[in-house]
Backbone as CSV, one residue per row, in Angstrom:
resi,resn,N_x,N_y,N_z,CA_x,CA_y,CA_z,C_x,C_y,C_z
1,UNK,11.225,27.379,-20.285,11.231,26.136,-19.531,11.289,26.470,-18.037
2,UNK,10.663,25.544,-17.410,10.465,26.656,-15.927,11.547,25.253,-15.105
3,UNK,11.829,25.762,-13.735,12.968,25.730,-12.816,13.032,24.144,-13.063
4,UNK,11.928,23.618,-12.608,11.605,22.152,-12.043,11.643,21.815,-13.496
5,UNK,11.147,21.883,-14.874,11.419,21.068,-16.266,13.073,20.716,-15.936
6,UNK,13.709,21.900,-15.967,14.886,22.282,-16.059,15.669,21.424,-15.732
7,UNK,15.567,21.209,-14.055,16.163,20.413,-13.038,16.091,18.538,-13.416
8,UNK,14.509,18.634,-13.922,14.439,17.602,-14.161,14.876,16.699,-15.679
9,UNK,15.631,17.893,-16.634,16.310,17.506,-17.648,17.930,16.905,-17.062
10,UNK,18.046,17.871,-16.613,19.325,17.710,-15.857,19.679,16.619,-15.482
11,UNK,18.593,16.342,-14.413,18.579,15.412,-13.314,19.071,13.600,-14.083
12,UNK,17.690,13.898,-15.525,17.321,12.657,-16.642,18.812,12.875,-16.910
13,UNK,19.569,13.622,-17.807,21.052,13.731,-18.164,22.239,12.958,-17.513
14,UNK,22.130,13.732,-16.193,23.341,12.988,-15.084,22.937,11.658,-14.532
15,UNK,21.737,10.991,-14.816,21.504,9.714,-14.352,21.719,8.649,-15.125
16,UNK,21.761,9.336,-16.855,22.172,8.386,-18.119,23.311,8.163,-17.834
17,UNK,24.542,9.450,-17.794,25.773,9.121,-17.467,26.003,8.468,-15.875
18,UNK,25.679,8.542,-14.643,25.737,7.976,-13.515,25.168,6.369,-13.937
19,UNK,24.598,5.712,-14.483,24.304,4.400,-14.683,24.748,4.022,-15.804
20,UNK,25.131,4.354,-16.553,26.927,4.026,-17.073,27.902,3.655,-16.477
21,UNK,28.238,4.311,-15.466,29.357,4.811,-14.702,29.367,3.667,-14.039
22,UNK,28.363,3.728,-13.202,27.990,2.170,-12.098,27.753,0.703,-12.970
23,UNK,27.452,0.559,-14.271,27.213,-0.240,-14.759,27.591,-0.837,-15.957
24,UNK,27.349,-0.015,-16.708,28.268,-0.400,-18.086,29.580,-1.614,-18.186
25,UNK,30.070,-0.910,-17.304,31.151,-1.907,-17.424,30.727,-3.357,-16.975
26,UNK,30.055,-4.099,-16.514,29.593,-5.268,-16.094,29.654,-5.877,-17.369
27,UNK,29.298,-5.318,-18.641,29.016,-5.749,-19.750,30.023,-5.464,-20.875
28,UNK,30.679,-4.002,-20.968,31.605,-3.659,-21.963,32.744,-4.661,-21.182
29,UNK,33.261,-4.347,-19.681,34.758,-4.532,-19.470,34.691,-5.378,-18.828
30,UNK,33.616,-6.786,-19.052,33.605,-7.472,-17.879,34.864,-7.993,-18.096
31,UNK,36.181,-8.599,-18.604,37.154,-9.328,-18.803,38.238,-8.612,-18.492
32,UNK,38.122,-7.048,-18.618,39.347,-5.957,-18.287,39.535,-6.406,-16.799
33,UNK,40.924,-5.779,-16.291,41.488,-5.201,-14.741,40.423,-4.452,-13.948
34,UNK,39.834,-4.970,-13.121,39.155,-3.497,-12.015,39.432,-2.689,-12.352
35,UNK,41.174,-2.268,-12.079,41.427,-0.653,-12.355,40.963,0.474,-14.046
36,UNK,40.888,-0.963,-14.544,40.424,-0.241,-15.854,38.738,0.058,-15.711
37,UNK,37.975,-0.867,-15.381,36.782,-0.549,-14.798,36.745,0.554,-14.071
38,UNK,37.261,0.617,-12.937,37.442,2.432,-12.026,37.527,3.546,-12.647
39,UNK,38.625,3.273,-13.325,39.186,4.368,-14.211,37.745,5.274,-15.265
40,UNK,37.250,4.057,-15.780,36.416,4.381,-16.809,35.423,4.856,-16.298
41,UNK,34.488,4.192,-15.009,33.691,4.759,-14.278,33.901,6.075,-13.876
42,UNK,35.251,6.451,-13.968,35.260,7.490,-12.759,35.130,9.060,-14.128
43,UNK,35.412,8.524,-15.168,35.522,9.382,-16.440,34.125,9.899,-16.531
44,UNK,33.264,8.575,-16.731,32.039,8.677,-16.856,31.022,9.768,-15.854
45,UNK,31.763,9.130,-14.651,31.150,10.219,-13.596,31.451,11.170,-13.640
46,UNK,32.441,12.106,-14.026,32.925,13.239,-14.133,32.107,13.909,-15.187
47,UNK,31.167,13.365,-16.277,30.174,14.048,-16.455,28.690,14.026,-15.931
48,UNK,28.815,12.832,-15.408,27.563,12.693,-14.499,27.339,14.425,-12.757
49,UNK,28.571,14.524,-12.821,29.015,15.433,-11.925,28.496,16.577,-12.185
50,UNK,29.364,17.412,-13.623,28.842,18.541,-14.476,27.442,18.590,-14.413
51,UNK,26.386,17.845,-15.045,25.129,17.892,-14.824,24.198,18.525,-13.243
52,UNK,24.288,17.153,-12.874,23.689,16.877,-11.248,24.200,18.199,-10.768
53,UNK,25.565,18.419,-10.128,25.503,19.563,-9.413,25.116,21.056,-10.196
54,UNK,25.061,21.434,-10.939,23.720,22.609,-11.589,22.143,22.065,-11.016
55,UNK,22.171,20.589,-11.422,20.714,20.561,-11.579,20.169,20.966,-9.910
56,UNK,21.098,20.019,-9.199,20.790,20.361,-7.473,20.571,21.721,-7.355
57,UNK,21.618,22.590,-8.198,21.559,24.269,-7.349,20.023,24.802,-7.708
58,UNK,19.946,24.258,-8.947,19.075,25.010,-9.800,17.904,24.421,-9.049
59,UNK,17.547,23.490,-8.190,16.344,23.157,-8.391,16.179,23.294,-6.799
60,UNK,17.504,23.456,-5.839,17.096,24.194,-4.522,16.889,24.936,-4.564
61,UNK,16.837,26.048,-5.373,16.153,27.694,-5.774,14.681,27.306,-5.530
62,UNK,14.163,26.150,-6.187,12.436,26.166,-5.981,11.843,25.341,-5.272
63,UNK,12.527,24.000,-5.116,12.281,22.828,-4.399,12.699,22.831,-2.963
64,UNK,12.127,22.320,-2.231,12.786,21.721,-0.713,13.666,20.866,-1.359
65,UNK,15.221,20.368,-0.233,15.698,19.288,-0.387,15.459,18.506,-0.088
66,UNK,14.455,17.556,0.297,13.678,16.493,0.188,12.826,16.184,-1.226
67,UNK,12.327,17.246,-1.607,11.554,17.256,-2.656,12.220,16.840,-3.770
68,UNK,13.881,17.858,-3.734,14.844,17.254,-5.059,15.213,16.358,-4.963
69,UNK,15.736,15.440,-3.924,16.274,14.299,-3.595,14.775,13.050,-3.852
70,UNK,13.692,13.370,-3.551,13.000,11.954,-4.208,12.639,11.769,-5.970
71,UNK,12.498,13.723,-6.598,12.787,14.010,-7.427,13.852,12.853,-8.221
72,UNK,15.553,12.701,-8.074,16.383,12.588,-8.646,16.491,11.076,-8.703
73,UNK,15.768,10.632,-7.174,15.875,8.929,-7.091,14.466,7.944,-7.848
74,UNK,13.490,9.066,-8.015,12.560,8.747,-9.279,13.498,8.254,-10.247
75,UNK,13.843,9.895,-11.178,14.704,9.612,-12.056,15.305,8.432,-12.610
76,UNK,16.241,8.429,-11.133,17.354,7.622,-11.345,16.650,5.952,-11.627
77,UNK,15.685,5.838,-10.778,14.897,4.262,-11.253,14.199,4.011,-12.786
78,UNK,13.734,5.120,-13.248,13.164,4.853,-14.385,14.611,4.582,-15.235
79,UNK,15.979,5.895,-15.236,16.941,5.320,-16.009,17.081,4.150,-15.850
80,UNK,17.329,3.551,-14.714,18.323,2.382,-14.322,17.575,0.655,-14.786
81,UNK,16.053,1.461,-14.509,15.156,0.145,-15.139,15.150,-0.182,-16.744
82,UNK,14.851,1.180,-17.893,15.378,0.862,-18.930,16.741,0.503,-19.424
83,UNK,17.792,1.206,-18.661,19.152,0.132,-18.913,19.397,-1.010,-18.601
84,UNK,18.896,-1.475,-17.290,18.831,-2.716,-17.194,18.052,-3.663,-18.297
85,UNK,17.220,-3.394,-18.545,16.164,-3.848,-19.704,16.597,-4.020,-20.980
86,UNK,16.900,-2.982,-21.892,17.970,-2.952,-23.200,19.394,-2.998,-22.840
87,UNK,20.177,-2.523,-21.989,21.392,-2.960,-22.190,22.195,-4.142,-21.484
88,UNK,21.395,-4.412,-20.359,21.849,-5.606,-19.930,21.246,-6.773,-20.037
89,UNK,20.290,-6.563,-20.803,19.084,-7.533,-21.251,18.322,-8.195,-19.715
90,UNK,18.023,-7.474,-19.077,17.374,-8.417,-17.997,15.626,-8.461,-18.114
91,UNK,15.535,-7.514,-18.999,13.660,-7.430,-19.198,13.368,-6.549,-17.826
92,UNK,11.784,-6.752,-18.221,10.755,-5.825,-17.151,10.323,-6.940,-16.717
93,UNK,10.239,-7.124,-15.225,9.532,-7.943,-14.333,8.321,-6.930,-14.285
94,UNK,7.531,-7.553,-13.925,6.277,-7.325,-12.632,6.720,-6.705,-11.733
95,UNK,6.900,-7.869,-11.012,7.327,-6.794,-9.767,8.520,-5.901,-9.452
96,UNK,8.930,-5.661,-10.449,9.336,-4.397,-10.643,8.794,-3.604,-11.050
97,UNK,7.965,-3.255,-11.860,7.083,-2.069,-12.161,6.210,-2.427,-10.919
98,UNK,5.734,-2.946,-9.725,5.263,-2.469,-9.295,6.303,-1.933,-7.758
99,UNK,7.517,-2.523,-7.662,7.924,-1.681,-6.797,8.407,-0.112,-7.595
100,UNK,8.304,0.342,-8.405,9.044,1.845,-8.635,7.585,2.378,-8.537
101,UNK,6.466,1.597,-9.191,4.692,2.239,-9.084,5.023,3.079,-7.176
102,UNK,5.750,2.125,-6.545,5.162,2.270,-5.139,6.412,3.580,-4.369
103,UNK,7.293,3.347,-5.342,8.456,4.606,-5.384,7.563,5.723,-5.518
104,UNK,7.393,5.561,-6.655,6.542,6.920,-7.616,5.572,7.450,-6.561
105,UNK,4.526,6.111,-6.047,3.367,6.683,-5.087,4.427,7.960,-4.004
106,UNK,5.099,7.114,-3.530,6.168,7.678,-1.965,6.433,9.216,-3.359
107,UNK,7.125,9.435,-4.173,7.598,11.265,-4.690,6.304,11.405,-4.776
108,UNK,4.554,10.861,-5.360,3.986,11.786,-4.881,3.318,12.632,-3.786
109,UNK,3.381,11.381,-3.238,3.146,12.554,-1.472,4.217,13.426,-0.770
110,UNK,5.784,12.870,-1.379,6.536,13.933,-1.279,6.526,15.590,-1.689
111,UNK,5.668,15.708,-2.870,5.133,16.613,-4.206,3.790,17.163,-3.766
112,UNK,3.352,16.692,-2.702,1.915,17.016,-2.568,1.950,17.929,-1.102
């Protein structure tokens, strides 16, 4: 598996758990204490953490940091659009697939 697959497993990994972290709870704990919300987020992130920072090291070995950073915020939109979609039930707009289309355009001239 070469550097950039790698990074970009990673990257997919720590963004499942990071949009958990930020979100989940809207829906599991909406009725809990904040602090129980924090708390849980902050659990969550603590594996979102483990991931991401490997994937960063691993993928400044081959990438510019610009390159990993539009890299990870790709990522992070495709996660965040299918969770929003199945777990918070909000569906796929339009224009939302066409603002991440116009994300995607922006990482590929980052990539190019």
């Amino acid at each position: 598996m070469t550097v950039i697959l790698q990074t970009a497993v990673l990257l997919t990994l720590s963004n499942i758990f990071m949009t958990f972290a930020w979100y989940a709870h809207l829906k599991v704990l909406r009725g809990k204490p904040l602090i129980i919300a924090v708390f849980a987020s902050w659990g969550l992130a603590f594996f979102e953490y483990m991931l991401q920072v490997p994937a960063n090291r691993l993928g400044f070995t081959l990438l510019e940091l610009p390159k990993l950073k539009v890299m990870q915020e790709a990522i992070t939109l495709v996660i965040f659009m299918g969770f929003a979609a199945v777990w918070l039930g909000e569906g796929v707009q339009v224009k939302y697939l066409i603002s991440f289309a116009l994300i995607f355009a922006a990482a590929l001239v980052a990539f190019r």
